[in-house]
C-alpha positions, 0 to 999 in steps of 0.5 A: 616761756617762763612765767612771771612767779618764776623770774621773781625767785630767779637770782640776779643774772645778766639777762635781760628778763631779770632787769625789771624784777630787781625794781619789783617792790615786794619780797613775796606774793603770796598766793592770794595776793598779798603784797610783803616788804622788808617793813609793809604789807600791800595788796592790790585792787582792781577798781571800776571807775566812777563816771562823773557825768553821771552825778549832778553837782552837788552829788560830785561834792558829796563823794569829793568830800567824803573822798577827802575826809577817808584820807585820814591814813596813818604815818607812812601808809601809802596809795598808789593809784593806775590808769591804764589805757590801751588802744588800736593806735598804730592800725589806726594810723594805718586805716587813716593812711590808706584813705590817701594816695601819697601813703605808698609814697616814703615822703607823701606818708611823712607828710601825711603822719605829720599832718594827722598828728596835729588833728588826731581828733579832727583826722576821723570820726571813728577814734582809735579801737579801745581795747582795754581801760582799767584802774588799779590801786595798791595800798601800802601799809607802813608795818610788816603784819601777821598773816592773820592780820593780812585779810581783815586789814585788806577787807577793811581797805576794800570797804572803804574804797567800795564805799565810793560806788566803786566796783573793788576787786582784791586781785590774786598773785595770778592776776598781779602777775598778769597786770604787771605783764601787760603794764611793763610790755609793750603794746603787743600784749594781751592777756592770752599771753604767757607772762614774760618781762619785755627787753628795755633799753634807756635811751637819753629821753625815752625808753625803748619797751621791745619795739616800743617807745616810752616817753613820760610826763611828771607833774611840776607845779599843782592846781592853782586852787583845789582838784575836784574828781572828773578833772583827769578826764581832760587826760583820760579821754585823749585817743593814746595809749597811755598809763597815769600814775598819782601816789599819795604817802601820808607824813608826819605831821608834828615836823611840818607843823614846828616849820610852819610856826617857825616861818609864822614867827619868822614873818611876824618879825618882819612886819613888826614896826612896819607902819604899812603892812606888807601885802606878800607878809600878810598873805602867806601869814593867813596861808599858814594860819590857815594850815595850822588850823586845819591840821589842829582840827584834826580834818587834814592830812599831809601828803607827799604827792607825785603824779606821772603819766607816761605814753609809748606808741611804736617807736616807727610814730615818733611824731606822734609822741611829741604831740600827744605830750604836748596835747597833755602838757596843754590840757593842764589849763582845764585842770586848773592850770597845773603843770607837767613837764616832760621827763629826760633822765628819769624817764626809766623811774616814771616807767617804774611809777606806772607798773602796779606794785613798783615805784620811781625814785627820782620823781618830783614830790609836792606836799598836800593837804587831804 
């Protein structure tokens, strides 16, 4: 079985071992773990989360702050944040269908798969076998550095984050390798496994990962007012097996200003010789002052945002699918009410958005401030 280093450096074929390598960001991975493009240089970090239970208010207010005033990165410097879940779904399922007589029965256990997909939580009290839950985070910077550069810069970016309480790991090309095996398989792999790519097959609004189904969520419209940590908890702490994906690319900022004080002067002439001001002219007015201000301050980032949460379950579970994609599409009213919408022909580019070290194209963007 080859590993994972050697379908890197094979060439192009018809395999289907060489598909997912050719979407594989990096041209290189040195030994220790450096990441090298065309025109950046990543690395990639395993981190242990922070529980937000654990701090009273105004300590979550503390690190929210701080989190925000350290997302002051240079023009087109990059992060890309992983949940990554893995859990006993399918013998759980099992477990819960041996408690019933229908469960032998072809259109009793139908029935039964349905029923238990409606009440995932309420079927049983013991929840799914949690077999793993890791956070990965791999940073882009905007330039190809030199070789000397490579540790300070990355050592520079393991502080930072450390700074937050989080436990940081920078991972060699070993351990990338494995990561990115268990992300891009299917439920099946384990980390005693030797790495290997999994057969894909893009199907019109799901992947099939060897025996797995893939389905995906993409965030459609963002909070209505603000994101705080711990409000991705109302995702993370749903009983599937899932991988979320948030990337944040920090833009220019002199293009976006000039259209912002286009659109001022724009408005600023509407509501001239207006006797009655407009009310939707003088509130996008204060928006835009708003931003200018704080972007002049010199406080805030601009950002191009995507967020994509992606579920596979044994493609015999379909049923299952539909409702954990709707459970999640719901839980945006606890996130303040933003709203996710389910991914059809750019299924394939959200499955890439979830591995560490690749990334999607066709993925909604939302613009914000950091």
């Amino acid at each position: 079985m080859k590993k994972l280093l050697k379908l890197f450096k094979q060439e192009p074929s018809k395999s289907k071992v060489s598909f997912l390598k050719d979407f594989f960001h990096a041209n290189k991975v040195t030994d220790d773990g450096v990441l090298i493009a065309e025109h950046q240089t990543g690395f990639l970090f395993e981190a242990d989360g922070v529980d937000h239970s654990l701090f009273t208010e105004s300590e979550l207010q503390t690190l929210h702050n701080e989190w925000r005033s350290a997302l002051q990165w240079s023009n087109g410097e990059e992060i890309q944040i992983i949940f990554r879940k893995r859990v006993e779904f399918a013998q759980w399922v099992e477990e819960q269908l041996k408690q019933s007589f229908l469960s032998d029965n072809m259109y009793g256990r139908r029935i039964l798969l349905d029923r238990l997909a409606n009440q995932v939580k309420e079927m049983s009290q013991m929840p799914p076998h949690l077999l793993s839950q890791k956070i990965f985070i791999c940073f882009w910077v905007a330039e190809k550095l030199e070789a000397s550069e490579y540790h300070e810069k990355r050592n520079l970016i393991k502080s930072q984050l450390a700074s937050f309480g989080f436990d940081i790991k920078a991972l060699n090309k070993r351990e990338i390798e494995q990561e990115i095996f268990i992300s891009s398989y299917d439920l099946t792999a384990s980390e005693e496994q030797e790495p290997e790519w999994p057969s894909i097959k893009i199907e019109a609004d799901h992947l099939l990962i060897n025996e797995d189904s893939f389905k995906a969520l993409e965030l459609k419209k963002l909070p209505e007012r603000f994101t705080e940590l711990g409000m991705i908890q109302a995702i993370t702490s749903l009983p599937y097996p899932m991988d979320i994906c948030l990337r944040l690319k920090a833009r220019e900022i002199q293009p976006v200003v000039r259209q912002l004080e286009k659109k001022r002067n724009l408005l600023n002439a509407k509501r001239m010789g207006k006797e009655i001001p407009l009310p939707h002219v003088e509130s996008q007015l204060e928006q835009i002052n708003q931003v200018l201000r704080q972007l002049a301050d010199s406080s805030e980032t601009l950002f191009d945002m995507k967020m994509t949460i992606g579920v596979r379950l044994p493609k015999d579970l379909n049923v299952f699918h539909r409702k954990a994609l709707a459970t999640i599409i719901r839980s945006g009213s606890q996130m303040d009410f933003c709203e996710f919408e389910e991914a059809t022909i750019n299924t394939f580019d959200s499955y890439l958005e979830c591995l560490p070290g690749f990334s999607g194209e066709n993925i909604k963007t939302h613009t914000v401030l950091g």
